[in-house]
Every structure is written in structure tokens, then in C-alpha cells.
PAFI-24292 format. One record per residue (C-alpha): residue number from 0; z, y, x; chain. Coordinates in steps of 0.02 Angstrom, whole numbers, plus 50000, padded with zeros to 5 digits. Layout:
BEGIN
PT  seq      z      y      x  mol
PT  NUM      Z      Y      X    A
...
This chain:
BEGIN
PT  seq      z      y      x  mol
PT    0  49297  49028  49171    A
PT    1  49213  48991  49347    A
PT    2  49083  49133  49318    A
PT    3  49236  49250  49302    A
PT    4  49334  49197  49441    A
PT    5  49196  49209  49562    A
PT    6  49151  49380  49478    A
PT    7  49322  49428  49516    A
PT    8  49320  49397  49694    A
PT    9  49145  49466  49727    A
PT   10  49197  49624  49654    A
PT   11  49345  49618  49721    A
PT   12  49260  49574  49927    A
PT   13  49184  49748  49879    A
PT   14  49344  49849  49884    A
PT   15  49439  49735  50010    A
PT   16  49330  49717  50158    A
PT   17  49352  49564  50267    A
PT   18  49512  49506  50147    A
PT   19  49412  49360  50087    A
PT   20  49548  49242  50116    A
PT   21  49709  49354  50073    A
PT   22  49608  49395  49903    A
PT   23  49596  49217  49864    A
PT   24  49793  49175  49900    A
PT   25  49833  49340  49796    A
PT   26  49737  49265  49651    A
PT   27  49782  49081  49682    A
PT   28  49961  49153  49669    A
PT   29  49951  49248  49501    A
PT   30  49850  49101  49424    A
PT   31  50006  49015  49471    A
PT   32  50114  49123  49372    A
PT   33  50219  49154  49534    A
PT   34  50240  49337  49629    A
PT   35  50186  49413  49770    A
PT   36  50272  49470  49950    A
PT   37  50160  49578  50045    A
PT   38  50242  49599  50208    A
PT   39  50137  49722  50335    A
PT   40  50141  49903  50426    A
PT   41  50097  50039  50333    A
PT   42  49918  50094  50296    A
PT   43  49839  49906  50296    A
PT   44  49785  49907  50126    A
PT   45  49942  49839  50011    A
PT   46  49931  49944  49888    A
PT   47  49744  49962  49841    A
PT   48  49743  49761  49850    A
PT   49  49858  49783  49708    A
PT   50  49768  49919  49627    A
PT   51  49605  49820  49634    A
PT   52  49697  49660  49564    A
PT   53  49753  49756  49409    A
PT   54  49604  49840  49389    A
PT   55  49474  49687  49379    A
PT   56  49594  49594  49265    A
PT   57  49609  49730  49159    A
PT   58  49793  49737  49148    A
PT   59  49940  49863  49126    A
PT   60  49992  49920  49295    A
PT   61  50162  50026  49368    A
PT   62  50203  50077  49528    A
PT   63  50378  50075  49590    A
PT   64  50399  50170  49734    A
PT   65  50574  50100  49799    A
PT   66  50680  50218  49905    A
PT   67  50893  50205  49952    A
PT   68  50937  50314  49785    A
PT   69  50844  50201  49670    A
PT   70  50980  50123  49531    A
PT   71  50925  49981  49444    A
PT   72  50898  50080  49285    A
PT   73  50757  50162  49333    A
PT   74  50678  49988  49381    A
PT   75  50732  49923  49201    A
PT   76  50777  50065  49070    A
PT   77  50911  50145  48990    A
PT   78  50990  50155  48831    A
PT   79  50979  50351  48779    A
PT   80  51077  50430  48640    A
PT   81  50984  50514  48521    A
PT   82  51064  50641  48440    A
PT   83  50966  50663  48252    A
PT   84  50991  50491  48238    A
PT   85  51148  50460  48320    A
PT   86  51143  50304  48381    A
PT   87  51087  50239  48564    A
PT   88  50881  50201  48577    A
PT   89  50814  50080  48730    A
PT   90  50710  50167  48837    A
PT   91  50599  50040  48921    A
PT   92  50590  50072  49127    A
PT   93  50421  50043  49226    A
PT   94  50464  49851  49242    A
PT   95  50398  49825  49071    A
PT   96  50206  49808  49148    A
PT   97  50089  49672  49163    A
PT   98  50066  49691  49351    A
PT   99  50227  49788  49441    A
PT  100  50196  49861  49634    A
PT  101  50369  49868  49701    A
PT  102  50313  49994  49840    A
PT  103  50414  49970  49996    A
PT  104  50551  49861  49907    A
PT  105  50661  49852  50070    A
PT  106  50699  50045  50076    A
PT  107  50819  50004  49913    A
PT  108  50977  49917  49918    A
PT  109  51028  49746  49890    A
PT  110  51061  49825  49705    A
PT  111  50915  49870  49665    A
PT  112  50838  49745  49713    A
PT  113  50900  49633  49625    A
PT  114  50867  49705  49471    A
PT  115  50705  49600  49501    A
PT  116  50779  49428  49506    A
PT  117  50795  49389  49323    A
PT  118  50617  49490  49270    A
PT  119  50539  49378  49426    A
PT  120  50626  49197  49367    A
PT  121  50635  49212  49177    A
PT  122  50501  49353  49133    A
PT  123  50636  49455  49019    A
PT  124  50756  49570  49050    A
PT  125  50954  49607  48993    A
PT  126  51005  49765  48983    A
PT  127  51168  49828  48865    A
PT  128  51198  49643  48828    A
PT  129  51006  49622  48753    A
PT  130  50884  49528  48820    A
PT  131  50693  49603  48802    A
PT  132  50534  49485  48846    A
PT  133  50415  49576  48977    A
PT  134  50238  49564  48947    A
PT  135  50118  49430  48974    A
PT  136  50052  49393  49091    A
PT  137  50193  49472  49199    A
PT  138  50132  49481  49393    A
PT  139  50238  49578  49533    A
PT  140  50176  49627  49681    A
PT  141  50310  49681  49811    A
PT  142  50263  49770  49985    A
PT  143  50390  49766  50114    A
PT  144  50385  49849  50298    A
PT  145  50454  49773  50456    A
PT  146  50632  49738  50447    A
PT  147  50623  49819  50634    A
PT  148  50590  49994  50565    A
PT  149  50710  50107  50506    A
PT  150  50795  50112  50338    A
PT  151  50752  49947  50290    A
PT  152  50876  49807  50197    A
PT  153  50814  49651  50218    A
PT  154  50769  49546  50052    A
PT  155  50915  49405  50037    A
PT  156  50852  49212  50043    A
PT  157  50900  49219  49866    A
PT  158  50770  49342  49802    A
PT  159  50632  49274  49950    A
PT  160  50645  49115  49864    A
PT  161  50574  49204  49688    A
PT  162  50416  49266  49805    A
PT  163  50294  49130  49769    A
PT  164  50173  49200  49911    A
PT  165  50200  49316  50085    A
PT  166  50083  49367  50163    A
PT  167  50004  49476  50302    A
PT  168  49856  49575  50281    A
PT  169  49837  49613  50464    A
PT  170  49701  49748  50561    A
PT  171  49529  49742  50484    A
PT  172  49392  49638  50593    A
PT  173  49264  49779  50679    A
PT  174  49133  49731  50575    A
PT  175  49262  49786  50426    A
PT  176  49324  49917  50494    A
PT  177  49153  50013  50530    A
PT  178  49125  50003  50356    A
PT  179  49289  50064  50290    A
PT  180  49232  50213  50414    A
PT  181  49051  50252  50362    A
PT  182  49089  50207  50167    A
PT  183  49173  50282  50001    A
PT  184  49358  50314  49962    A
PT  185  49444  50146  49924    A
PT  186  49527  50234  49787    A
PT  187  49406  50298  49705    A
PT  188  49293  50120  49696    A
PT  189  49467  50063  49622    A
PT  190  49459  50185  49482    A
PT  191  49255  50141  49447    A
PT  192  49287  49934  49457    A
PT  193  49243  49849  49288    A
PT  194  49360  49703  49239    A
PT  195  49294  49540  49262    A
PT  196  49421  49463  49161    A
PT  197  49545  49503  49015    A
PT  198  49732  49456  48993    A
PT  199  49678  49344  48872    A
PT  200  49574  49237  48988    A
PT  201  49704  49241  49120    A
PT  202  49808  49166  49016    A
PT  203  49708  49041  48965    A
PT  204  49694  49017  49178    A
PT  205  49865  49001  49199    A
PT  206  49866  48862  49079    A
PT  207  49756  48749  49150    A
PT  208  49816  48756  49309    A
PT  209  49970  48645  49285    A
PT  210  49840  48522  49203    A
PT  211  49756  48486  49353    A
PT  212  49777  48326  49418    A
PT  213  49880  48266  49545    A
PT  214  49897  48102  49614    A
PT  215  50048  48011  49659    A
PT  216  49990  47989  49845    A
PT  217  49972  48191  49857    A
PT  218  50141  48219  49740    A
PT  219  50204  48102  49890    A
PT  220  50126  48217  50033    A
PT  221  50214  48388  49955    A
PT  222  50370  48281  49937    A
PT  223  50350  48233  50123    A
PT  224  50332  48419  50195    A
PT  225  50480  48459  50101    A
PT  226  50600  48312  50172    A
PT  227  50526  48376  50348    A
PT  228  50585  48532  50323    A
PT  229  50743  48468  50246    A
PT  230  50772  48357  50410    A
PT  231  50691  48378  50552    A
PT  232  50823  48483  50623    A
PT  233  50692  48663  50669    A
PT  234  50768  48764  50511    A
PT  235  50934  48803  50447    A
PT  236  50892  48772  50280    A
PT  237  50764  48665  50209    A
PT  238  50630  48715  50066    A
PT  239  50706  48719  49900    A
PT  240  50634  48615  49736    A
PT  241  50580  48771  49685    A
PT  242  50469  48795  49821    A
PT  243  50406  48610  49796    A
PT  244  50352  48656  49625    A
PT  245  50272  48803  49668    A
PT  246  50181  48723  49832    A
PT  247  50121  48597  49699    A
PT  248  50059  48747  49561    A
PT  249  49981  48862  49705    A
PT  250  49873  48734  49771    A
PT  251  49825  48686  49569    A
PT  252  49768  48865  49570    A
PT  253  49683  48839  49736    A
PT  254  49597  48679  49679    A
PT  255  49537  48777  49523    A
PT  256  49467  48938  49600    A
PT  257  49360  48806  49694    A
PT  258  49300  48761  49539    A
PT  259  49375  48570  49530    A
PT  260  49495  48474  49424    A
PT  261  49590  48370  49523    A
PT  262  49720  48428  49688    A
PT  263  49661  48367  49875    A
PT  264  49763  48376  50028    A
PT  265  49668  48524  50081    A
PT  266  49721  48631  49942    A
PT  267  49915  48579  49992    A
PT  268  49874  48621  50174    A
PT  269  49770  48790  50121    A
PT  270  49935  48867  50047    A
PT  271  50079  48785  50101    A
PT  272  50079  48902  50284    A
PT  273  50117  49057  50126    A
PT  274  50238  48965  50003    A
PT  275  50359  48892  50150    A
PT  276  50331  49028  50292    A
PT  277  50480  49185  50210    A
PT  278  50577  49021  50155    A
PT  279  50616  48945  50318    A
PT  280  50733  49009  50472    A
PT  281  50741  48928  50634    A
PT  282  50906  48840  50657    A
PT  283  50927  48908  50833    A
PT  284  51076  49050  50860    A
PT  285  50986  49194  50764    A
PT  286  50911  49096  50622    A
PT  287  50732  49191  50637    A
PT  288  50652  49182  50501    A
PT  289  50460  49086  50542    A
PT  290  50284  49157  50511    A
PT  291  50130  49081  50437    A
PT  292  50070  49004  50611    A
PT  293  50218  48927  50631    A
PT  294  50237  48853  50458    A
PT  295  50050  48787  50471    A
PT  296  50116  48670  50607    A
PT  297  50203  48600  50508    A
PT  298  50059  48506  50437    A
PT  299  50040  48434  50585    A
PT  300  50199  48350  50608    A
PT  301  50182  48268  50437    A
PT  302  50027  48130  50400    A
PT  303  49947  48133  50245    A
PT  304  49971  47973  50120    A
């Protein structure tokens, strides 16, 4: 399992040039069984990081390209009537994919975009009164622009809250950069990469990684970030038990890409800045929602047990 994982990322280091870090919080969040908020200007790299992704696990993938006509239907399916046999047939919509890009998700409306929700939180999906099971694993991987550009709806706290993961890709180190320049199409490395891994074997990943251990004195430190956040009086809102339980699974995942079998501190502080940063708004006038600098001080404010 180890030998694959760091397979994985080595391949993956190959595509995604100085993204060490953002690679390992992508992956740390689908071993988590959680999803994905990419949240960056255009052209940074969102969508061949989840190109690659699909790619070295070997797994279905869609691309949604979201824009203000979208109707949840096209996200989900339709029923279509077919005429030699007369009766209505379920035509299954791009959601039904291991790994779903939802390309720009902000350009639809509210919805739209909720045609995500119950695919995101229970991994099916109702349409006509019938409830389908998506495929598993089931990983989405939403890119979203600056709410400051035009022709954008914000997500609602409701649907951030699904998002187990934001994060920022950012500008490319020089060092990075010059080799983007001088080297081949990203795309076409993409279509050449080899899967380290099956969907069987991820799987099996996702598994484990609730059976890590955790001690009561680090269950105790989660429990205290989240009554800081709950209290302290900086956001309008506090993080949900939703996001406790996934703080608690992501840095599982975290402690096992490291190759260990029991949860530290560190692996709490290594993801928490990514779980609680799209979750939180300051509780001044215009309820700003906080980035992941200013969720990571948070972990200073609260001493580890």
C-alpha cells in the first residue's frame, strides 16, 4: 500500500511541478472519502491536477463544465421516453463518475448547484422519485474562480460545508515555472501517466483510514479547535460536527500517506488550515469569509493536550 502511495505522488510531482504539498492534501482528502474545493484564478493548473488524479488511480472521470444555463438534469440525468418501448428509460447524466470536475461551479446558479449536495453527502442520487447509487469510489473535484470576477454565485455555507478540502494552488515557484516553460505539454504527460493504483486498492485505502488510531488526548485537541471556533467570538459561526469528523478523517489520511498507524498533533495541525478555512466568516460587519493563513493561527491560540 505504501509503495503505491508514494508511487502515486512521485508520478504525480512529475506532472504538477512544485505542488508537492497541494498533491498531498488532494490525496489526503480523497483517502478521506471527502471532496474537493479548488478555489484559484484561471490558468493555475486546476484542472490537469484533476486530470492527473484520475489518471494515476485509474478511475472513471467527467468533466462538468458549469455555466448560468446549466439545469440540474444535465448534472444528474433524465428520464427519456422511448417510443418502441413506450415507457420512460433513465438516462444517467455525467455525475454518475468515479471522479467528477465541476469546472467553474460558481458560473451556475444556486440550482444547479445544488444538484451536488445529496451526490456529495450520501453518494446516490434521486431523480423521478428513485434513488440510484453513484459509483465507488465517488470523488468530486470542484474549481471555483474569485467571487470578485464577474458572473460568479457564490457557493452557500450549506454546500461549503460538503467541501472536505479548499484550497489554493497559487503561482508556480521560478524554479517551477522555468520548467513548465522549457518542458512537454501538461496534457499530453496526463494522457501517457500509468496508474499507480486501482479502484480496488483505493478502496481498500479508504478503509483503513478510519482505523487509525487516535488517542483521547488528540480526540480532545480537535474537540478543542472546534469549541475555539465555536466561542472565541472572531467568526459568526463556529465549525460544524461535520467538520470535526472530517478534521479527524483528513488528518487519518495524512497520518497514513506518511506511512504510520496512529494520528499526532502534527497531522491535525497539517490539515486543519484546509478543512476550517471556506467554513469560517469573521464576525465583524461583512462576515468575510477567512483564508488558510488565517485559519492556521488558529493553532496557535489553542495548546495541545
Amino acid at each position: 500500500m505504501q509503495a503505491s502511495i508514494n508511487r502515486l505522488l512521485e508520478r504525480a510531482n512529475t506532472v504538477i511541478l512544485g505542488k508537492e504539498r497541494q498533491l498531498r492534501l488532494a490525496l489526503a482528502c480523497l483517502f478521506a472519502n471527502g471532496d474537493l474545493l479548488i478555489e484559484d484564478l484561471p490558468g493555475m493548473g486546476k484542472t490537469t491536477l484533476a486530470h492527473t488524479l484520475a489518471a494515476l488511480l485509474g478511475l472513471q472521470f467527467q468533466r462538468i463544465q458549469f455555466t448560468s444555463d446549466m439545469l440540474p438534469a444535465d448534472i444528474l440525468g433524465a428520464s427519456i421516453f422511448d417510443r418502441e418501448s413506450g415507457r420512460f428509460s433513465f438516462q444517467p447524466g455525467p455525475i454518475f463518475s468515479q471522479v467528477v470536475l465541476a469546472d467553474e461551479i460558481t458560473r451556475a446558479t444556486p440550482k444547479t448547484q445544488s444538484a451536488l449536495l445529496e451526490a456529495m453527502e450520501e453518494r446516490q442520487v434521486t431523480s423521478d422519485g428513485v434513488t440510484r447509487p453513484l459509483p465507488r469510489p465517488f470523488f468530486v473535484i470542484a474549481t471555483q474562480n474569485p467571487d470578485t470576477q464577474i458572473g460568479t454565485f457564490p457557493l452557500p455555507e450549506s454546500q461549503l460545508d460538503r467541501f472536505l478540502f479548499c484550497l489554493e494552488l497559487g503561482y508556480p515557484d521560478p524554479a517551477a515555472e522555468r520548467e513548465l516553460l522549457r518542458g512537454e505539454d501538461r496534457r499530453a504527460m496526463v494522457q501517457r501517466l500509468e496508474p499507480a493504483m486501482d479502484a480496488e486498492q483505493l478502496l481498500q485505502i479508504q478503509r483503513q483510514v478510519p482505523r487509525l488510531h487516535a488517542a483521547e488526548p488528540l480526540l480532545a485537541y480537535i474537540q478543542a479547535l472546534l469549541d475555539y471556533s465555536r466561542h472565541s467570538g472572531r467568526f459568526r459561526t463556529g465549525l460544524s460536527p461535520r467538520a470535526g469528523l472530517g478534521l479527524l478523517r483528513a488528518a487519518q489520511a495524512w497520518a497514513l500517506i506518511d506511512g504510520r498507524d496512529a494520528v499526532l498533533p502534527e497531522d491535525v495541525q497539517a490539515v486543519f488550515p484546509y478543512v476550517a478555512a471556506h467554513r469560517l466568516h469573521l464576525a465583524d460587519g461583512h462576515g468575510t469569509r477567512i483564508g488558510s493563513r488565517q485559519a492556521a493561527e488558529i493553532l496557535s491560540e489553542v495548546a495541545i493536550p
